[in-house]
N, C-alpha and C positions, 0 to 999 in steps of 0.2 A: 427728920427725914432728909435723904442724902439733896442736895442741889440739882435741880432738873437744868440738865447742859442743850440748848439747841445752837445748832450752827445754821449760821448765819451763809444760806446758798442763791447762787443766783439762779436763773431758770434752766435746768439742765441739759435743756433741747438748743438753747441759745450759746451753753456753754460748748456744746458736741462741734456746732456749726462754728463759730470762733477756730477754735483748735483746728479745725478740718481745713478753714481760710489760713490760717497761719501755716499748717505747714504744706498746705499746693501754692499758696502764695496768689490765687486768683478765687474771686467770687465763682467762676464758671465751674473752675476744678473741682473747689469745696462741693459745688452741686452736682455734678457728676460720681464724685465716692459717695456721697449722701442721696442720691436718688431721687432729688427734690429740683426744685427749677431755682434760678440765680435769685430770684425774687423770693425769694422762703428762706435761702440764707442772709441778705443782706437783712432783710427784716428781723431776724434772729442776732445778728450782730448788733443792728441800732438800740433791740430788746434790752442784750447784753450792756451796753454802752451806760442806757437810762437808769437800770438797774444797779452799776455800780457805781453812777457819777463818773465815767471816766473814759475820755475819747481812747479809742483802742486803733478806729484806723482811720486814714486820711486821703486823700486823695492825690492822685498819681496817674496824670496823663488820664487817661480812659479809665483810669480801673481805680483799684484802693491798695492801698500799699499797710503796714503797722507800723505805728507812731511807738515810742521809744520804750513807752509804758508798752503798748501793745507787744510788743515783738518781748518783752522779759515776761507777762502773764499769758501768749502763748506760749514758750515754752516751758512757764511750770505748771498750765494744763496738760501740754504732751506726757509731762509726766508721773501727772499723777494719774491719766488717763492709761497709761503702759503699768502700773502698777494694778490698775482695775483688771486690764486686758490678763496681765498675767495671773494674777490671786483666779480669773475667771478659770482661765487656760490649765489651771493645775487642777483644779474642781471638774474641768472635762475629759483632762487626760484620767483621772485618777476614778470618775465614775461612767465615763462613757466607751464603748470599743467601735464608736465611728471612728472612721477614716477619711480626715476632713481636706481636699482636692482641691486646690486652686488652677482653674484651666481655661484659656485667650475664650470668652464668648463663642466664636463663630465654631471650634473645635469639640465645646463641650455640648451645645446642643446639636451641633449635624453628623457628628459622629458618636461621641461618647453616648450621648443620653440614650438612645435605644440599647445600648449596651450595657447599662447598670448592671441588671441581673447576672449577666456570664461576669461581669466585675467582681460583683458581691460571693458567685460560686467558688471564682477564681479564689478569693481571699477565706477561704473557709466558710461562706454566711458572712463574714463581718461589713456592718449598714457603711454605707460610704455616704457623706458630704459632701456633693459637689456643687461648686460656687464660681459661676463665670467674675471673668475679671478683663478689665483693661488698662491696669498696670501691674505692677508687682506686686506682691501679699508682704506684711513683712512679719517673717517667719518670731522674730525677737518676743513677738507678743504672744509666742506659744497657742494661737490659734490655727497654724496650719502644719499639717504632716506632708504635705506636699506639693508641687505648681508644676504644671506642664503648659509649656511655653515655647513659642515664635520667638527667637532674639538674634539680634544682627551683630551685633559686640557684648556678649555675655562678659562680665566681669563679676565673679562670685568672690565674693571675703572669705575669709578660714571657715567660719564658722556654717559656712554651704557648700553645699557639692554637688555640680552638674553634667551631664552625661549625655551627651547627640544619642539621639531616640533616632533621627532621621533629618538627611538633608534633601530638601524638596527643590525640585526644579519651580520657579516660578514663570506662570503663565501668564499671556495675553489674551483675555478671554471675552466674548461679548454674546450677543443672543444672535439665533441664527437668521433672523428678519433682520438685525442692523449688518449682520458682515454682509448678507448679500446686498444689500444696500449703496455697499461699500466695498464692489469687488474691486478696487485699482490699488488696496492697502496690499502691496506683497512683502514691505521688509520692516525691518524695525522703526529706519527712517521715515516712512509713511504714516507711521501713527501718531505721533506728533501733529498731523493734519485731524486726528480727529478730538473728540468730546474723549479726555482722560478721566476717569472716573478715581479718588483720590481720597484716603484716609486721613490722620489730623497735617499731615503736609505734603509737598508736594516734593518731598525728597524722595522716596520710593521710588516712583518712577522715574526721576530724573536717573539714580543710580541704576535702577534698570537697564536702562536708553543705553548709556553709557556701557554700559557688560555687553550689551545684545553688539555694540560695534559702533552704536554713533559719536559722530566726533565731536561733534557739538551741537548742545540741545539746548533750543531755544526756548524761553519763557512759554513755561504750560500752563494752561488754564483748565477748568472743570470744576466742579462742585468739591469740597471735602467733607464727606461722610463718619469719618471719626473711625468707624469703628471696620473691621473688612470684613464681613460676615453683609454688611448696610453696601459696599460697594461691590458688592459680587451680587446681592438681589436685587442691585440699580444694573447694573449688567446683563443679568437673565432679564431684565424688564423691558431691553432695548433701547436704553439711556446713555449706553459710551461704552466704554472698555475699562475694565477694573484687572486688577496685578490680584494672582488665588494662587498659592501652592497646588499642586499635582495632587497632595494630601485631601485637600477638601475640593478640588474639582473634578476628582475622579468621576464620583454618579453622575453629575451636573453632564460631564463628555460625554457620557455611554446613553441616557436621556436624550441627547439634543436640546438638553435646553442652554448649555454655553457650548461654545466653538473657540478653539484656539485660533486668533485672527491670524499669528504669524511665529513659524514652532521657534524657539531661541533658547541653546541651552543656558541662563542664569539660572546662578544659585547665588541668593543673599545673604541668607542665615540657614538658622536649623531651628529643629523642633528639639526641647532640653526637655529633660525630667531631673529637676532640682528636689532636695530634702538637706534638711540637716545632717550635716556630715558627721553628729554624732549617734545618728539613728539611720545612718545609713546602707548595716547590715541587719537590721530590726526585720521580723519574717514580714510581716505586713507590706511595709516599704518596699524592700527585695520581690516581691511577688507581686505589688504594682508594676515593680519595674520588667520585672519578666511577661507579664500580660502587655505593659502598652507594646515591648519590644514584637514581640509577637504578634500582636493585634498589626502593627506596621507592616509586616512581612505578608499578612494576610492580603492587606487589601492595596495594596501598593504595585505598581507593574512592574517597576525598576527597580532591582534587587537589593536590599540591603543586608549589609555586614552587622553577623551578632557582634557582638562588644563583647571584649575580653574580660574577665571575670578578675 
């Protein structure tokens, strides 16, 4: 009888959580892609540790850094875990005809999501996958056909191609119980004086401040919210003033339930529609790109240019 071969694994969920610390480089991050709380990774890590006899990370001011063993068996998890991702990726491209969407949280549920349906007609029937994010998918592992994104300094590699969907004016917005609250705010300068409401830092608005005319803007405080979908419904809630593109504050204006505190033309970034630039004229992908284009034109007041073909 042939030799019964078993390998020798450590616990899989501890290995996921390892590799996800190694490459955000913080307990907090790992838990944030992983969905779990900082305390469900770290304990997966020390899992892993006991498991193979062998300090993986160390400690580093506040947080945990990888120890020298650690940092060379992160990176031959990254890759045997990108070998998984892909062997997966080729088994889905090759039996599934979703159309798998990476798109910023607050964009995919307050606007796309009721749209699925005119999505899926738009594309023939074909089911779409949509997956909010709050950073970048990474396209390499043959799990996404697509990302529609907020980006301030787009830098795409050869092997991506991205395209301005639309450039949003960004607002100053809060609920209409705090602006009247707060009738003496008239310029940009004035807002500074109140509660900034603020996502993972407090650069946004400082670069804001700065475009709208101030000369210099002095140390802002406010909560950070992480994610701006979390500081636009601390906003409607009458908690401070949060930074929304024109994109996703359109209803919120025509409602009353946010008020531009003070009108300022900035623009920081754009809205991209990224794919692989070699399935970049693929019908499916081309016919995303022609609906979201579209779909912009619909619900937008300030007009946008089609894109040259």
């Amino acid at each position: 009888m042939p030799e019964t071969f078993h390998r020798r694994l450590p616990p899989l969920l501890a290995l996921r959580a390892f590799e996800t610390f190694g490459r955000n480089g913080t307990v907090r991050g790992a838990a944030d892609e992983l969905a779990v709380s900082h305390t469900v990774v770290s304990r997966h890590i020390q899992n892993l540790e006991a498991a193979i006899g062998v300090k993986l990370v160390q400690k580093s001011g506040r947080g945990l850094s990888l120890t020298r063993e650690g940092k060379r068996y992160s990176g031959q998890l990254s890759r045997a875990l990108d070998l998984i991702a892909s062997a997966t990726g080729e088994l889905w491209g090759g039996s599934s005809d979703a159309l798998h969407i990476c798109c910023m949280a607050g964009l995919a549920s307050r606007r796309l999501l009721a749209r699925l349906p005119e999505i899926e007609r738009f594309l023939g029937g074909r089911e779409i996958i949509l997956q909010p994010i709050s950073a970048r998918p990474d396209f390499s592992k043959g799990e996404v056909d697509a990302e529609i994104n907020y980006l301030e300094y787009p830098n795409f590699p050869p092997d991506l191609r991205g395209e301005i969907v639309y450039r949003p004016r960004i607002l100053a917005v809060t609920s209409q119980a705090f602006n009247e609250a707060h009738r003496h705010i008239r310029t940009a300068s004035d807002l500074v004086k109140l509660p900034l409401l603020h996502e993972r830092s407090m650069r946004q608005w400082e670069n804001w401040l700065e475009h709208a005319g101030v000369v210099s803007v002095p140390p802002l405080k406010g909560p950070k919210l992480w994610h701006g979908h979390l500081a636009v419904e601390a906003a409607r809630l009458g908690q401070g003033v949060a930074l929304v593109s024109d994109l996703m504050a359109g209803e919120l204006l025509t409602t009353g339930e946010l008020v531009e505190v003070c009108r300022a033309d900035v623009r920081l970034g754009a809205y991209y529609f990224i794919a692989p630039a070699r399935r970049w004229n693929d019908p499916a992908i081309s016919a995303l790109r022609d609906w979201l284009h579209g779909f912009v034109r619909q619900c937008m007041v300030e007009p946008v240019a089609t894109p040259s073909r």
